[in-house]
C-alpha positions as CSV (number, residue, x, y, z in Angstrom):
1,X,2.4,5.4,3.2
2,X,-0.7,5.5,5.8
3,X,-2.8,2.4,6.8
4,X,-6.3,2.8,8.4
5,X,-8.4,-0.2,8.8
6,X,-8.1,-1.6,5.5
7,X,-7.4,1.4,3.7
8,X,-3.9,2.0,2.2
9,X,-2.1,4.9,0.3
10,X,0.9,4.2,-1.2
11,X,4.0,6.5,-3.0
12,X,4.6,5.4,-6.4
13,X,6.7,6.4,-9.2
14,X,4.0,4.7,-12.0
15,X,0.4,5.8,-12.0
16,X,-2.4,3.1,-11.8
17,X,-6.0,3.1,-12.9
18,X,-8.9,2.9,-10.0
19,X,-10.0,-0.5,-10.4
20,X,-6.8,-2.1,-10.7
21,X,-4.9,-4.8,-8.4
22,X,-1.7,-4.5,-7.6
23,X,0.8,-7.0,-6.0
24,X,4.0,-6.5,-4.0
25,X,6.4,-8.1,-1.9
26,X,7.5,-6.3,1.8
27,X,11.2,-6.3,1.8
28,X,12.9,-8.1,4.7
29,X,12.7,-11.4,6.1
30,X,10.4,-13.6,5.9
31,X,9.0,-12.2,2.5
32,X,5.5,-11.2,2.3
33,X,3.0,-10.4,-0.1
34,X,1.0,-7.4,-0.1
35,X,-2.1,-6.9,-2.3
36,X,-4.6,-3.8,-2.7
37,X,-7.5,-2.7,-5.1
38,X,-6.9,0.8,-6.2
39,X,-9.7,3.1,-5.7
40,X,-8.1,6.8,-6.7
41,X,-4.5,7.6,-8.4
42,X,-3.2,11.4,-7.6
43,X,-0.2,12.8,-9.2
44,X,1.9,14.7,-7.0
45,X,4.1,17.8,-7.5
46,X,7.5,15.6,-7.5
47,X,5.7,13.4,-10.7
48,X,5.1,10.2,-8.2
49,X,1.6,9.4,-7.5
50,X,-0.3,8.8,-4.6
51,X,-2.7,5.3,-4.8
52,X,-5.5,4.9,-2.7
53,X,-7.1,1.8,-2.0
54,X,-7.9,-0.6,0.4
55,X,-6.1,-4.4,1.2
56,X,-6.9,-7.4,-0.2
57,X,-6.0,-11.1,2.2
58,X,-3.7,-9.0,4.5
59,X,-3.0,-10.9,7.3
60,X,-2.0,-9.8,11.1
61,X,1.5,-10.3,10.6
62,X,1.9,-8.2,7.3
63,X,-0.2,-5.6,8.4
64,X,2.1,-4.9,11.4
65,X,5.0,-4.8,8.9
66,X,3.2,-2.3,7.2
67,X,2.4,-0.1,9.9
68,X,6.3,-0.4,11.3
69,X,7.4,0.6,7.9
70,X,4.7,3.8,7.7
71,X,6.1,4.8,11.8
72,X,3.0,3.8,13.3
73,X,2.1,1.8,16.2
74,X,-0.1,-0.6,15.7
């Protein structure tokens, strides 16, 4: 997982189609949503897929969840 300004790119086991939304929920406590528009899908060597796209409503709090989970300081 990477985050760049409001660029994402996520691991996933299913592919997605650019264009598409996608919703998820950041384990751990308090819960939080995380949305992003998909703007490329690459299938990787191990069968998962990379998805690049950018956030959608993330707010300052989720976003630092997100960069805590990629090792990143933010």
């Amino acid at each position: 997982m990477s985050l760049r300004d409001d660029a994402i790119v996520l691991v996933s086991s299913v592919p997605s189609p650019p264009g598409s939304r996608l919703e998820g929920t950041l384990a751990g406590e308090p819960p939080a949503r995380l949305r992003i528009k998909v703007h490329a899908c690459r299938r990787r060597a191990d069968a998962s897929f990379d998805l690049e796209g950018r956030t959608l409503d993330m707010t300052r709090e989720v976003r630092e969840r997100v960069l805590k989970l990629a090792g990143v300081e933010g």
